[in-house]
C-alpha positions in Angstrom: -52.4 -10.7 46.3 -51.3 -8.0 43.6 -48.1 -8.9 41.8 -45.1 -7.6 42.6 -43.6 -6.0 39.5 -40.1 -4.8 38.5 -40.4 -1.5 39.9 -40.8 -2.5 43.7 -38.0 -5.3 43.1 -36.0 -1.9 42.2 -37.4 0.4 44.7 -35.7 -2.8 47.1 -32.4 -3.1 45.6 -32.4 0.9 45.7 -32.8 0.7 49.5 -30.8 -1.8 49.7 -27.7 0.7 48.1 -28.8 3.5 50.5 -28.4 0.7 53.6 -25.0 -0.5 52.1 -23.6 3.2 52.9 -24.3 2.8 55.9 -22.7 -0.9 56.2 -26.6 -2.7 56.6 -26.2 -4.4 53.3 -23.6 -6.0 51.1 -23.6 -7.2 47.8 -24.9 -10.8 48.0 -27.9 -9.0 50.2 -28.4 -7.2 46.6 -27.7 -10.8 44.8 -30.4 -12.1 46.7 -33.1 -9.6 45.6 -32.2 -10.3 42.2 -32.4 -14.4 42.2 -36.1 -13.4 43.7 -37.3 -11.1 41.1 -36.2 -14.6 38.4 -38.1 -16.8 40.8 -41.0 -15.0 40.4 -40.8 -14.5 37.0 -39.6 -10.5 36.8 -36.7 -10.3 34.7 -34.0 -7.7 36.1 -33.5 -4.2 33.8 -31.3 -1.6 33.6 -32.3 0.3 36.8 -31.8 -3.2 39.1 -28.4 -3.5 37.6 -27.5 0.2 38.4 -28.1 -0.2 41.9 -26.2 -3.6 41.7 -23.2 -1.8 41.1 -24.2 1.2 43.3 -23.8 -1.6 46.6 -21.3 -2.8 44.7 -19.2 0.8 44.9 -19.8 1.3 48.4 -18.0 -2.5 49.5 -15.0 -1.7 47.4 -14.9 1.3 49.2 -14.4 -0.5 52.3 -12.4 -3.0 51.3 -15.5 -5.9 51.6 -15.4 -6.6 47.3 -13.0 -6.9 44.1 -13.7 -3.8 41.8 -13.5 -7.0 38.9 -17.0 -7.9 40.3 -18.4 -5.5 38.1 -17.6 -7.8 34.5 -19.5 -10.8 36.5 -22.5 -8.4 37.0 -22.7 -7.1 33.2 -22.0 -10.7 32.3 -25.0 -11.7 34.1 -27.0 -8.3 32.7 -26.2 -9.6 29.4 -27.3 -12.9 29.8 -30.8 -11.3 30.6 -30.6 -10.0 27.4 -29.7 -6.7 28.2 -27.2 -4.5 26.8 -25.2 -2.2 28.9 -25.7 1.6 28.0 -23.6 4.7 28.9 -25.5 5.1 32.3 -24.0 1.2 33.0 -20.8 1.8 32.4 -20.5 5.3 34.1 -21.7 3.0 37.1 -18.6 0.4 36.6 -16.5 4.0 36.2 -17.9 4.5 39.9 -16.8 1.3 41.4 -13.4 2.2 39.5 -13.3 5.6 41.6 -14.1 3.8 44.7 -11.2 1.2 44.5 -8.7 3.9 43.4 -9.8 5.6 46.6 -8.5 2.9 48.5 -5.3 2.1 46.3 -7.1 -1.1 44.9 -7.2 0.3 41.3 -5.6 2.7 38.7 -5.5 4.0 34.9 -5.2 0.4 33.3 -8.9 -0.6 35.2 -10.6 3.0 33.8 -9.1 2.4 30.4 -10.5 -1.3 30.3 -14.0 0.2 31.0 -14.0 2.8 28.3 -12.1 -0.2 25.7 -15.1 -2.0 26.7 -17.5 0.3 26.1 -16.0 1.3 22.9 -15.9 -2.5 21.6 -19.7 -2.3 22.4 -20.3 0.3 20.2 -20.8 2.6 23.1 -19.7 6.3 22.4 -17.8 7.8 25.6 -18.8 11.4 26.3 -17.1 14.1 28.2 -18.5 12.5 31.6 -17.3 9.3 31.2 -13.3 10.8 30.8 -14.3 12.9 33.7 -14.7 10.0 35.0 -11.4 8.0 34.3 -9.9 12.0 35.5 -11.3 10.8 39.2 -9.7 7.5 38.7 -6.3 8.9 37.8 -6.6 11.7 40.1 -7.7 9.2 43.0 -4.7 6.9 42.4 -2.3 9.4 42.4 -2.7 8.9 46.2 -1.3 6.1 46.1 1.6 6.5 43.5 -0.6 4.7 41.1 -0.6 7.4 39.0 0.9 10.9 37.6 0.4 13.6 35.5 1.1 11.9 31.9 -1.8 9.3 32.8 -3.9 12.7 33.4 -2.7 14.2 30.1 -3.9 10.8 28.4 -7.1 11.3 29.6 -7.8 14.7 28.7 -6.3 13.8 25.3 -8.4 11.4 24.5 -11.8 13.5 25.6 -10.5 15.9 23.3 -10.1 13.5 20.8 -13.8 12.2 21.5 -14.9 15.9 20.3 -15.7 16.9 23.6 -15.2 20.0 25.6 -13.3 20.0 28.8 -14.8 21.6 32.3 -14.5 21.8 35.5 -14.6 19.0 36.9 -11.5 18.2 34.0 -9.6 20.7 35.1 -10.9 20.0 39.1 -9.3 16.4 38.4 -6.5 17.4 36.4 -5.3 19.9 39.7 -6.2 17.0 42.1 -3.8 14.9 39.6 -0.9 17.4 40.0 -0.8 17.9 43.7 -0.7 14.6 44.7 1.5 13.4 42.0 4.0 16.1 42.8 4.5 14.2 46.3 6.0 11.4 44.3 7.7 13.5 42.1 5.3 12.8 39.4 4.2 16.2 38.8 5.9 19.5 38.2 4.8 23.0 38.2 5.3 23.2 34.4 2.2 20.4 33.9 0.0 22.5 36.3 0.9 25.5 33.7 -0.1 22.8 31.0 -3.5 22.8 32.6 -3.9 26.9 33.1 -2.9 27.1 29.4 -5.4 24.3 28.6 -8.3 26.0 31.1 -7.7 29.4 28.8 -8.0 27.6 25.6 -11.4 26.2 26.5 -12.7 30.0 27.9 -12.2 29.3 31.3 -9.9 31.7 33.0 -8.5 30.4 36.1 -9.9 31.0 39.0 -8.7 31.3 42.8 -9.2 27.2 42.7 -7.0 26.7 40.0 -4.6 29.1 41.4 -4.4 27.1 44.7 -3.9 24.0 42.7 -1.2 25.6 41.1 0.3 25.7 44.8 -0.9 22.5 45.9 1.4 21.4 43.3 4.5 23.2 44.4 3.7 22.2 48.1 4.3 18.7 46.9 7.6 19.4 44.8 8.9 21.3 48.1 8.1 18.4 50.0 10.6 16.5 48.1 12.9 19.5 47.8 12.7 20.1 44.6 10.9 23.3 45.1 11.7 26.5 47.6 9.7 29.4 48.9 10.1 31.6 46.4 8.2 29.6 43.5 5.1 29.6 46.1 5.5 33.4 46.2 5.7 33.6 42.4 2.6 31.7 41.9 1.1 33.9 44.6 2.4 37.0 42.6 1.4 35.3 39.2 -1.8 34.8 40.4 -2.3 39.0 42.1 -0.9 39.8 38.3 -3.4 38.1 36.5 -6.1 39.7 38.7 -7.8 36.8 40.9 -8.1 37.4 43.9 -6.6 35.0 46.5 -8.9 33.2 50.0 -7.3 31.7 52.4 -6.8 28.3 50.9 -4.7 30.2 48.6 -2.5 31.0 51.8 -2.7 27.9 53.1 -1.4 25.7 50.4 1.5 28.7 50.8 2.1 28.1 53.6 2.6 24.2 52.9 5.0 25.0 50.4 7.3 27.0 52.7 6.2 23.8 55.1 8.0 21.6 52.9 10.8 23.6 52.1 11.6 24.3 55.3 11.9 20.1 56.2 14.3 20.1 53.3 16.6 22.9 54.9 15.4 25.6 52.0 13.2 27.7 53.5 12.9 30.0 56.6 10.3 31.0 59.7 10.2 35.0 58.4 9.6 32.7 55.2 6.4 31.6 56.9 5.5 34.8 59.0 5.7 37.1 55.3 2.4 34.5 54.2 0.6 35.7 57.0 1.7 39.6 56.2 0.2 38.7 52.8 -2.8 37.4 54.0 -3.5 40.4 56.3 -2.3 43.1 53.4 -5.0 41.1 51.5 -7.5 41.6 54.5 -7.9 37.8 55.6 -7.5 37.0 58.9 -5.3 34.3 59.9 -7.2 31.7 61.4 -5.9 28.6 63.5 -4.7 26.4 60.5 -2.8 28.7 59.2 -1.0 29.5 62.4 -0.7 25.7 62.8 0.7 25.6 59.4 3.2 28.3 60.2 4.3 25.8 64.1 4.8 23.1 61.0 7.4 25.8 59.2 9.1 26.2 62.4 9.4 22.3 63.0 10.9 22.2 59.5 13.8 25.0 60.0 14.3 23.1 63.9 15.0 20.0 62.1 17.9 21.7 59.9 19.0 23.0 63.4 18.4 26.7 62.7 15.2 27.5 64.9 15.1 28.5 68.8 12.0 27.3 71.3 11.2 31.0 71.1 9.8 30.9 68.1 7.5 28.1 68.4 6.4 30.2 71.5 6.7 33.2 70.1 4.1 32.0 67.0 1.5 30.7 70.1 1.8 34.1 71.7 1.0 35.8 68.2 -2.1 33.6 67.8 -3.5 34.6 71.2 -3.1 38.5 70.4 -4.8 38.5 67.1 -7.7 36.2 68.6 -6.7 33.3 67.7 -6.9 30.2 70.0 -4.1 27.6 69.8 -6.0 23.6 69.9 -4.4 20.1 70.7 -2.6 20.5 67.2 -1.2 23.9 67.7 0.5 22.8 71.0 1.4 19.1 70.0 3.2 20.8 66.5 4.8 23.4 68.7 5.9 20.6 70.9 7.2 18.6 67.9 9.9 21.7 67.2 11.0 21.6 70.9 11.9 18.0 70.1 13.5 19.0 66.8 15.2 21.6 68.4 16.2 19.6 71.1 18.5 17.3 68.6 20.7 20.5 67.8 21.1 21.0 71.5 18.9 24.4 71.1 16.1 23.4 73.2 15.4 21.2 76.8 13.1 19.7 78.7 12.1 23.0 80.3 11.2 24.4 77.0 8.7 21.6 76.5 7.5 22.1 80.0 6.5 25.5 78.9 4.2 24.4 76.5 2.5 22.1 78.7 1.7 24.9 81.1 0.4 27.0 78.1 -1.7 24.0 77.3 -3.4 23.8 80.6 -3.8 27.2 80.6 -5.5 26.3 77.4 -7.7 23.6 79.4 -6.7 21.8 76.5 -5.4 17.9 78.1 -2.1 16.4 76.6 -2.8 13.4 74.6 0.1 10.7 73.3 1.4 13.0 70.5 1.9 15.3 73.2 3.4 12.7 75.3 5.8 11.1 71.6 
């Protein structure tokens, strides 16, 4: 019969990588394929190697594979007599992305790629430290990284002659707000970034802006942020002329959230976002009124919050149009229990929501019930 050639050996291992992200195929299924194509004499190129590391990114991401796989894999490449280009390594970057995802890798694995690539004589470009960006960004998670490994990064694609964009700055926001939750990341990087988003011609947008929040949701989480510095970045952001959507509101609304669990922020606090939105002409939907239930568990946990205003945010939902769901009524339940340790709520409060919630047809669940 007609040969088989290197190209349906490929178009294999390719369908092979599709099957793997859907958990049909691993990476000795892929392994296999490739001891075939030497058995009958096809010698393994660039493409079969990509898609190697392409089944090899989807089992780190579930845990089933080592990210350090990938130096076996251009170890055997390079036995083959093939030298790994930018394409390769961009690949390995991948599998780096994939493990952060999962907290199985940080900046130290990204920067041993690019050291490797830069040993062979391979020139990153601004792709590849966009690249190491999603690795940072992903393992700030996880506490594996923070804003100075970010800075790194963008200092050495600068360095490299190349232009930041968005997806820099994308992963340089994504950086911040998780970072701030482990109080690696203040609201004087994510100016850092604005000022750095100016000075390559980009002027921030409604995206960056909510960034910008996302990171002061995290400082307030650890209470090293109030209310008021989300309603200056809100008026900051009005002042400079961008307009802001509702995720704008909603990372607000977490930063009054977190305030509020660290006793510095109150439930009028919370109701003046939703003023704003409507002043701006968005409609509140449900997560934001959930968001707001999370601003009254906060203040009920510092004692200073009645079950009336948990009921009195479910009522307000219903007459804009709004219907509460399984969240809205377990979070409102949450405050009656947080009111309940202060002695300003009882079992009859909770009761209360339970009737709303089959008036709701919606079915208690074991959050309710916790």
């Amino acid at each position: 019969g007609e040969k088989v050639g290197v190209a349906q050996f490929n178009e294999l291992l390719e369908a092979l990588a599709n099957a793997a992200r859907h958990e049909k195929a691993m990476l000795p299924d892929a392994k296999v394929v490739i001891e075939q194509m030497r058995s009958h004499a096809v010698p393994p190129d660039a493409r079969s190697y990509r898609a190697l590391l392409e089944v090899l990114r989807e089992d780190v991401s579930r845990g089933r594979a080592s990210p350090d796989e990938w130096e076996a894999l251009l170890r055997d490449m390079q036995r083959g007599r093939l030298t790994p280009d930018i394409t390769i390594y961009k690949s390995v970057l991948r599998v780096i992305v994939a493990a952060a995802m999962v907290g199985q890798a940080g900046p130290p694995h990204a920067w041993k790629v690019v050291e490797r690539m830069k040993r062979a004589r391979v020139q990153p470009d601004a792709q590849t430290y966009n690249l190491v960006l999603e690795v940072i960004a992903k393992a700030a998670r996880s506490g594996n990284a923070g804003m100075s490994d970010a800075f790194q990064a963008l200092k050495a694609l600068k360095d490299a002659g190349a232009t930041p964009d968005g997806p820099t700055f994308r992963a340089l926001m994504d950086t911040g707000a998780w970072a701030a939750r482990q109080g690696r990341a203040t609201l004087q990087d994510a100016a850092v970034v604005l000022a750095e988003m100016r000075a390559a011609g980009r002027e921030p947008g409604a995206s960056a802006y909510s960034g910008v929040m996302a990171v002061a949701a995290g400082m307030a989480s650890l209470g090293k942020a109030t209310a008021e510095r989300g309603y200056a970045v809100l008026d900051e952001m009005e002042a400079a002329g961008v307009q802001p959507t509702a995720g704008t509101y909603s990372a607000l609304m977490a930063v009054v959230a977190g305030a509020a669990r660290q006793g510095k922020a109150s439930i009028r606090e919370g109701e003046q976002v939703i003023v704003r939105m409507l002043k701006a002409g968005l409609q509140p939907d449900v997560v934001i009124y959930d968001a707001l239930l999370a601003v009254c568990v906060g203040v009920a946990q510092s004692g200073k919050a009645l079950p009336e205003d948990g009921l009195r945010v479910i009522s307000e939902m219903r007459a804009s149009g709004v219907k509460p769901d399984a969240i809205s009524f377990n979070t409102a339940l949450e405050m009656m229990a947080a009111a309940a340790q202060s002695g300003h709520a009882i079992t009859r409060d909770a009761d209360r929501v339970l009737d709303m919630m089959a008036d709701a047809a919606i079915a208690p669940d074991m959050t309710s019930f916790r």
